[in-house]
C-alpha positions in Angstrom: 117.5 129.2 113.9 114.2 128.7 112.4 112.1 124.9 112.9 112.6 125.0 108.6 116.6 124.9 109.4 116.6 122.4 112.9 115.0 119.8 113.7 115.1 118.0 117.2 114.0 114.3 117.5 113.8 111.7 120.5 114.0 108.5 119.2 113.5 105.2 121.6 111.9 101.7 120.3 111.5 98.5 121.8 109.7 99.2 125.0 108.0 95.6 125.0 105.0 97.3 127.0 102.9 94.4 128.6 105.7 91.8 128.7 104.5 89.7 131.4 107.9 88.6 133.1 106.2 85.7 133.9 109.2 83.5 135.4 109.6 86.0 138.3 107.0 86.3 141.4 104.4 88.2 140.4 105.3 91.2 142.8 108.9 91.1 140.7 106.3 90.8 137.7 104.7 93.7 138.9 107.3 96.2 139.5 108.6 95.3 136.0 106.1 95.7 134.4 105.3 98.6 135.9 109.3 100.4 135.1 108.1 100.0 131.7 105.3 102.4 131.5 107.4 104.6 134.3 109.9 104.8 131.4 107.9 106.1 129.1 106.9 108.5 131.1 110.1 109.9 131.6 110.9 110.1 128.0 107.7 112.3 126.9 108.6 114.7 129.8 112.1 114.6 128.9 111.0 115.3 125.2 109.1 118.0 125.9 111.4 119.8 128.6 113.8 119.3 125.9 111.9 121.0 123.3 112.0 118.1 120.8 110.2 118.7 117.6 109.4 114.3 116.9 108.8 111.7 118.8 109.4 108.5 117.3 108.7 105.1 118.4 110.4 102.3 116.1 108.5 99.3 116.7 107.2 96.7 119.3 106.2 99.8 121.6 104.2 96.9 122.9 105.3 93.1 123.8 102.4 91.5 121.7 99.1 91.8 119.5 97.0 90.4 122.7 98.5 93.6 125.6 95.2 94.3 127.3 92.7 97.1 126.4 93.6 99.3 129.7 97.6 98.9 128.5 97.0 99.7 124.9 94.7 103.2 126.5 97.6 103.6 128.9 100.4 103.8 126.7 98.2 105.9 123.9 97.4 108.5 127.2 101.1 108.9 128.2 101.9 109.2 124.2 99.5 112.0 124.0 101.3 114.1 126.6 104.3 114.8 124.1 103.2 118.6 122.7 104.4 118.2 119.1 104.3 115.0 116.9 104.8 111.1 118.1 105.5 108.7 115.2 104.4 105.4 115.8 106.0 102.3 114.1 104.8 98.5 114.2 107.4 96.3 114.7 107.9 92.3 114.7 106.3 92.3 118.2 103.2 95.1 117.6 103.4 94.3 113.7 100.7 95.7 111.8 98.7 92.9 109.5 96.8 94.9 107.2 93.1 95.6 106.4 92.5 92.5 108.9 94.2 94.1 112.1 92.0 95.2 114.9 94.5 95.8 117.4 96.0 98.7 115.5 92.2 100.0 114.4 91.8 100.0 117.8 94.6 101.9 119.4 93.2 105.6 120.9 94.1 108.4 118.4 94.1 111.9 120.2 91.6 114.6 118.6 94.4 116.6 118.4 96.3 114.8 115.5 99.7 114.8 116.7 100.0 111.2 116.9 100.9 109.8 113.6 100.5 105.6 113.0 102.7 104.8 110.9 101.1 101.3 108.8 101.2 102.3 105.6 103.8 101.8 103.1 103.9 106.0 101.7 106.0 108.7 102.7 104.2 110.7 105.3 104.7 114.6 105.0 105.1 117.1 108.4 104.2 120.3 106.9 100.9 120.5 108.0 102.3 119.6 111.7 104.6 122.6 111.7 107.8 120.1 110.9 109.7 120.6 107.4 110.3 116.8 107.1 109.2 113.7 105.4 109.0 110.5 107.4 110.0 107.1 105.4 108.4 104.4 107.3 108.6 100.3 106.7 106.4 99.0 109.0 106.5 94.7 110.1 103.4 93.2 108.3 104.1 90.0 110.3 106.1 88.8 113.7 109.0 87.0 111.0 110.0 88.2 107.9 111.2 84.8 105.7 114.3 86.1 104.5 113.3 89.7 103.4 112.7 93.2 104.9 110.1 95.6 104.5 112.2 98.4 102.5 111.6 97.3 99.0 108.9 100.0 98.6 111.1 102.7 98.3 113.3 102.1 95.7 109.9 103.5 93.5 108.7 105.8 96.1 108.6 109.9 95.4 110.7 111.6 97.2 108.5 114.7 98.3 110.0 118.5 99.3 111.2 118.6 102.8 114.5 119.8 104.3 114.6 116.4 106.0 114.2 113.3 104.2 113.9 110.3 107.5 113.3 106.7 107.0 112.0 104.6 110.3 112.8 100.9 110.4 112.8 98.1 112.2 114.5 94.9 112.1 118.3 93.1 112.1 121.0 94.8 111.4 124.2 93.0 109.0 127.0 93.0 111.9 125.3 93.9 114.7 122.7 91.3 115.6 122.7 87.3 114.3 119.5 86.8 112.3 120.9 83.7 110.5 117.9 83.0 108.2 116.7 86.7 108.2 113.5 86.1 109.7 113.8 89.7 111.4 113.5 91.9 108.4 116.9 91.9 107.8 119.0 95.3 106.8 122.5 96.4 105.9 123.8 99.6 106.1 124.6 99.7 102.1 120.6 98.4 101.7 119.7 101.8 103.7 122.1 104.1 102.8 121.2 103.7 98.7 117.8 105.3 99.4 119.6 108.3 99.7 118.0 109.9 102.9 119.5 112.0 105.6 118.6 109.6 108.8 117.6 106.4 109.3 115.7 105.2 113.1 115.7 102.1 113.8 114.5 99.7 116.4 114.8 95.7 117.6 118.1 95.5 118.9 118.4 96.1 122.1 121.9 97.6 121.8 123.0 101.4 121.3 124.5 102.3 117.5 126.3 103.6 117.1 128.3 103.6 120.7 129.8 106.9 120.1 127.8 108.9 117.5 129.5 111.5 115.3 128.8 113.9 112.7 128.8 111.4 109.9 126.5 109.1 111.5 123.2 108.3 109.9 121.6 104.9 110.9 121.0 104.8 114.1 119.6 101.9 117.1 118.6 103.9 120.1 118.7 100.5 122.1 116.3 99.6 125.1 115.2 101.4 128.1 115.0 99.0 130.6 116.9 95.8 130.6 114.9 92.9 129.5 115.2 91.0 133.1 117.4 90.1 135.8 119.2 88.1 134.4 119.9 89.8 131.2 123.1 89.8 129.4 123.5 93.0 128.0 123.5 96.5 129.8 120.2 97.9 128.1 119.8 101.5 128.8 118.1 102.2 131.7 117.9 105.9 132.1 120.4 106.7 129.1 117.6 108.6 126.7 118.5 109.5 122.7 117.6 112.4 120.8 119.3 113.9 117.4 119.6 117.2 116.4 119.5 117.9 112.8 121.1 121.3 111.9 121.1 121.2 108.1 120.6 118.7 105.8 124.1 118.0 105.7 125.2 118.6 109.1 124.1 116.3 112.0 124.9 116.5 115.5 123.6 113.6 117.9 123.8 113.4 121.9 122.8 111.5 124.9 121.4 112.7 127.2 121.4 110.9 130.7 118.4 111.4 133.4 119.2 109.9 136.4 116.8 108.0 138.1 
């Protein structure tokens, strides 16, 4: 099967890189801190001995604007180890604030050109990466949203020639996470699905969607890699990694696949 008839993608968001954990000691601090960027690591080499074709990051790949220079280099140096494309998103945590934001102007970009920051509001084409897709991003502008989302931009936007037509998101989600005065850019499924495109990745909730994938699913949460402390209520997803397969533009087939720590 050619790369013009599959497509495989490892999708993860949320990794809050440089959260401090600062109501723990600060060896506790340390070490969880630390698992963060230990995860990430596993999921490029996990991408890659997998043979995935995208990586893609939905948003707040980093805890705050004001993560330190050597994180920011860090995280940018593990990214850069994936051998075909990362797609980076800004989300409510990392958001991207226009033509005054240094933080993003400053994040490393590899000479290579496999590493694609997604901040503009433009459907970004893969052909010249080797990837017969079209990535739909809708970047955060700001850490709360006031009661909107940032998808309004493609209900005008071309839709250009790929096989694979992929919006990336990230923000609530109607019946899945309270967001009572949708100041988390707010989506519903019916909002996504109407843009007619084959997949939607999304990121903030720190919850697997679905729980049990299938071959109709199309929006998709791939939840959080590490728990967000000790004392947190949900079960995260430690070591549980998600990629999706796309077979043909109407058949999808998505899996988990576990590494075990």
């Amino acid at each position: 099967m050619s790369r013009a008839e599959n497509l495989k993608i490892f999708h993860c968001a949320d990794l809050h890189l440089g959260l401090k954990f600062s109501r723990y000691p600060e060896d506790v601090a340390l070490r969880l801190r630390e698992a963060r960027f230990a995860s990430l690591e596993r999921m490029v080499e996990l991408a890659n001995r997998e043979g995935c074709d995208l990586f893609v990051v939905a948003g707040d790949l980093f805890d705050t604007l004001r993560v330190s220079a050597r994180d920011v280099a860090r995280a940018a140096k593990i990214l850069s180890g994936f051998e075909r494309v990362v797609a980076l998103l800004p989300g409510n945590h990392d958001f991207h604030a226009g033509v005054a934001d240094d933080f993003w102007k400053a994040f490393p970009r590899p000479e290579h050109g496999r590493l694609l920051l997604l901040d503009e509001y433009r459907p970004y084409p893969l052909q010249e990466q080797g990837i017969d897709a079209v990535l739909y991003p809708s970047h955060c502008n700001k850490k709360h949203s006031e009661g909107g989302n940032a998808l309004s931009w493609l209900a005008a936007a071309e839709r250009l020639p790929a096989n694979f037509q992929i919006g990336i998101a990230h923000g609530s989600f109607e019946g899945l996470s309270p967001d009572i005065v949708g100041e988390h850019f707010p989506m519903t499924a019916r909002e996504l699905n109407s843009f007619g495109l084959d997949l939607w990745l999304l990121g903030h909730i720190h919850l697997q969607f679905p729980q049990k994938p299938g071959n109709a699913s199309r929006i998709f949460f791939s939840g959080t890699h590490e728990p967000d402390g000790m004392d947190c209520a949900h079960e995260g997803k430690r070591s549980e990694e998600h990629t999706s397969e796309l077979q043909s533009r109407l058949h999808l087939v998505c899996r988990l696949l576990l590494e075990k720590k």
